[in-house]
N, C-alpha and C positions, 0 to 999 in steps of 0.2 A: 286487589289492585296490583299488576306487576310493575315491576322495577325496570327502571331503564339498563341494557345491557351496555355496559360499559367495559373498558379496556383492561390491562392488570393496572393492582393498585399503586405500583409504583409512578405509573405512569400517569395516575390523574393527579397523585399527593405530591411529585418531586420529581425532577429533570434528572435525577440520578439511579439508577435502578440499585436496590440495598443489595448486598452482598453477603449469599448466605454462612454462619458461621463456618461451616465447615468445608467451607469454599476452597482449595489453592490460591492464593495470591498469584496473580500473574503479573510480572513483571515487563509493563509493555515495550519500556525503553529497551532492553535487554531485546527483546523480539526484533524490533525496527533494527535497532543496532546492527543483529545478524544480518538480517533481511538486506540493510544496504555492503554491508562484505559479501554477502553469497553473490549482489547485483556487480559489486565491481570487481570480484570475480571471474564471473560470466563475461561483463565485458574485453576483461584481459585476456581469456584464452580466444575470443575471438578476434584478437588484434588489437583490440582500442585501449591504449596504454591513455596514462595521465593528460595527453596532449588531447586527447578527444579525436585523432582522426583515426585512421586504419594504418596501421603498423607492418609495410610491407617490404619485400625483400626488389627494391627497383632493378635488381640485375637477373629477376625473372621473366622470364618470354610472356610477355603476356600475350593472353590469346580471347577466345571471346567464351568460355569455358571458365576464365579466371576473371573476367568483367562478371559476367553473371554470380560467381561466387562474392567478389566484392558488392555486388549490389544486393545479395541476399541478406550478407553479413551487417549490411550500412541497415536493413532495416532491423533487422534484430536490434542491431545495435541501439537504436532511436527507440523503439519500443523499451528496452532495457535502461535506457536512460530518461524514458518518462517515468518510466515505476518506479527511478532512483530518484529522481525529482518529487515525486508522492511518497516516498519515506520520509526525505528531506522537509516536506512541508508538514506530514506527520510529528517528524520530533520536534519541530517550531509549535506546533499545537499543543503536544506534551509539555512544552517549557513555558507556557503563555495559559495554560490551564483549561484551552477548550477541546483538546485529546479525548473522544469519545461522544463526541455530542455530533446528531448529527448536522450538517449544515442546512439543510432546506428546511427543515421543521424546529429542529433543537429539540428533539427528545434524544437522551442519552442511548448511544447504540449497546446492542447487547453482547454482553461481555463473549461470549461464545463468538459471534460475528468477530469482534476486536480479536481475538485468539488465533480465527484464523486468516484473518484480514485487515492485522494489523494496521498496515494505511490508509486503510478504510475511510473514505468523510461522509458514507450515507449509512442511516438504518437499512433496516431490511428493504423498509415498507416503499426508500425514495433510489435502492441502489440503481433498478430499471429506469429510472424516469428520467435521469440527466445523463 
C-alpha cells in the first residue's frame, strides 16, 4: 500500500518552518531597516526630499526634454515609494508577530524567500497569483 505524497514536514505539523541549528540567524528588522534608507535614499538623489514632491531648481528653462525627465523621475519615484510603503507594512508585521507568514494561505514563507525579499507578504507558491 503506498503512501499519500505529501509536502515537507514542517508544513503539515506547524505554520512555522524549524530552523536548522546551524542555521545564521537572520535578523529581519535589520534587513527592512536598510531596505527602507537605501529606498529614501534613492528617492533623494532623484529629487524627492521629505516633502514628497520633486525638488527643482524653478529658475531653470524648462523645456520638453526636462518635462520628460520629470515625468520619468515622478514614476520612479512612485514605484520607489510603493516598495517604501511595503517595507513600512513589513516592519508593522514584524511588530504585531505575523512577519513571515504568508497572507493568502498562512503557511510560514521560507526563510531564503524572507532573506531575499524581505517585504515579501507571499510564499513562493502565492507570489504570481496576486
Amino acid at each position: 500500500m503506498s503512501r499519500p505524497i505529501r509536502g515537507p514536514a514542517w508544513s503539515r505539523s506547524s505554520r512555522i518552518a524549524p530552523v536548522p541549528p546551524d542555521a545564521p540567524t537572520i535578523d529581519y528588522r535589520q534587513l527592512l531597516e536598510s531596505e527602507r534608507r537605501q529606498l529614501q535614499s534613492e528617492l533623494s538623489e532623484l529629487g524627492f526630499g521629505e516633502s514628497g514632491g520633486l525638488d527643482y531648481d524653478p529658475n531653470f528653462a524648462d523645456s520638453s526634454q526636462v518635462t520628460a525627465e520629470r515625468g520619468e523621475a515622478g514614476v520612479l519615484a512612485g514605484q520607489l515609494r510603493e516598495t517604501l510603503d511595503e517595507v513600512a507594512l513589513a516592519i508593522t508585521r514584524l511588530e504585531n508577530g505575523t512577519y513571515g507568514t504568508c497572507e493568502v494561505c498562512g503557511v510560514a514563507i521560507a526563510p531564503a524567500r524572507l532573506e531575499a525579499m524581505p517585504a515579501t507578504r507571499f510564499c513562493i507558491n502565492h507570489a504570481n497569483r496576486t
